[in-house]
C-alpha positions in Angstrom: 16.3 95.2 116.1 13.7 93.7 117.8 13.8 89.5 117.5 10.5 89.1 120.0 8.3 87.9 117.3 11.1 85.6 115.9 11.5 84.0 119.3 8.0 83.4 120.1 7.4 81.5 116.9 9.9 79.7 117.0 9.2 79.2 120.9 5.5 78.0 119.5 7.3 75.5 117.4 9.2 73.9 119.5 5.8 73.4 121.7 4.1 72.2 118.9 6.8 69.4 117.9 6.9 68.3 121.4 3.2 67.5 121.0 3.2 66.4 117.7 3.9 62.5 118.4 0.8 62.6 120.8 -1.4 64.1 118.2 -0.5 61.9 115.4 -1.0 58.5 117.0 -4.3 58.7 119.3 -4.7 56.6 122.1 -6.9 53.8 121.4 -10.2 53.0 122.8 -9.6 49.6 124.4 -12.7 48.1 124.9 -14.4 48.9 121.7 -10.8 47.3 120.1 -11.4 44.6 122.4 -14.8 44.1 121.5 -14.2 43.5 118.0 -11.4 41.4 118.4 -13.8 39.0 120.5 -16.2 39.5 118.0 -14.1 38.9 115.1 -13.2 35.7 116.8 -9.6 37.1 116.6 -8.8 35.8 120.6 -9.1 32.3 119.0 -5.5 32.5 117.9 -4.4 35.5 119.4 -3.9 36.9 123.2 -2.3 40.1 124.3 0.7 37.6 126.3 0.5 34.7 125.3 1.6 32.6 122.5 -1.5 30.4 120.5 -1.8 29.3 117.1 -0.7 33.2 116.1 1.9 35.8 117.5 0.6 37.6 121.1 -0.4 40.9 120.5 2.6 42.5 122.3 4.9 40.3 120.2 3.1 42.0 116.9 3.4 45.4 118.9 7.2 44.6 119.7 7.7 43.6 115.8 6.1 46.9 115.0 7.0 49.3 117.5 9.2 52.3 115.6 8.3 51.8 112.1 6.2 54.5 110.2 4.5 51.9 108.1 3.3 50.0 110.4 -0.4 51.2 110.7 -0.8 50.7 106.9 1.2 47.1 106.9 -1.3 45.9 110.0 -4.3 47.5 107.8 -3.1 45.7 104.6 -3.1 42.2 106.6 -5.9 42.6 108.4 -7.9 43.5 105.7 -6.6 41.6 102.5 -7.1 37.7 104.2 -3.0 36.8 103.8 -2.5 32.8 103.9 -1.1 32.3 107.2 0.5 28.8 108.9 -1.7 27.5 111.4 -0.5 24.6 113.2 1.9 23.7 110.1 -1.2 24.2 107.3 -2.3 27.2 105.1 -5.7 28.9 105.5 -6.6 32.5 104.9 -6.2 34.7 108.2 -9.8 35.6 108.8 -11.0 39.9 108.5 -12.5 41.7 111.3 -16.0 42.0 111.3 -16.2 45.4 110.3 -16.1 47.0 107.0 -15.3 50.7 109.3 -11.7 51.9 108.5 -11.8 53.9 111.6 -12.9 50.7 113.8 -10.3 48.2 112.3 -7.5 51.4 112.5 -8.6 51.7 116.2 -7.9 48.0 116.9 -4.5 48.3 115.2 -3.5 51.1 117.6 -4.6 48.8 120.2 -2.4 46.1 119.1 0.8 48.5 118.7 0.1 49.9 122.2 0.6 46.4 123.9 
């Protein structure tokens, strides 16, 4: 009985799972996420480190880091204006300045990978 082709599938399986978690969450590009959060005026209340008026980036990354959803809870909040607290008032949390899924999903993966 010959198992060769049996063992080199499942041989190509096991190389594909191990590069599975790479493929399905692609490395940001930084300074194009940076970009719009400065131009979304999104660095008034938030900072990668520190803490201002909202949670620091790594904080939000922390909160997030593990949970499938998280992608599509960041793009929900970012995108629906949520009332927030600011300094112990409401206001709407402000939308980036984009209407581009892909630029607004790029600045999420960005934010998780603080």
């Amino acid at each position: 009985m010959d198992i060769s082709k049996p063992v080199a599938a499942l041989a190509a399986a096991i190389v594909a799972l191990a590069f599975a978690p790479s493929m399905a969450f692609a490395e940001a590009d930084a300074e194009a996420a940076k970009d719009l959060a400065k131009e979304s005026k999104c660095t008034t209340c938030h900072s990668v480190n520190k803490k201002k008026d909202g949670p620091p980036y790594k904080e939000t990354a922390e909160k997030y880091r593990g949970k499938a959803d998280a992608v599509d809870t960041l793009y929900k909040h970012l995108t629906s204006n949520p009332t927030v607290k600011v300094k112990g008032k409401e206001e709407q949390h402000k939308s980036p300045k984009t209407d581009d899924e892909a630029e607004i999903r790029n600045l999420i993966a960005w934010i998780l990978e603080q």
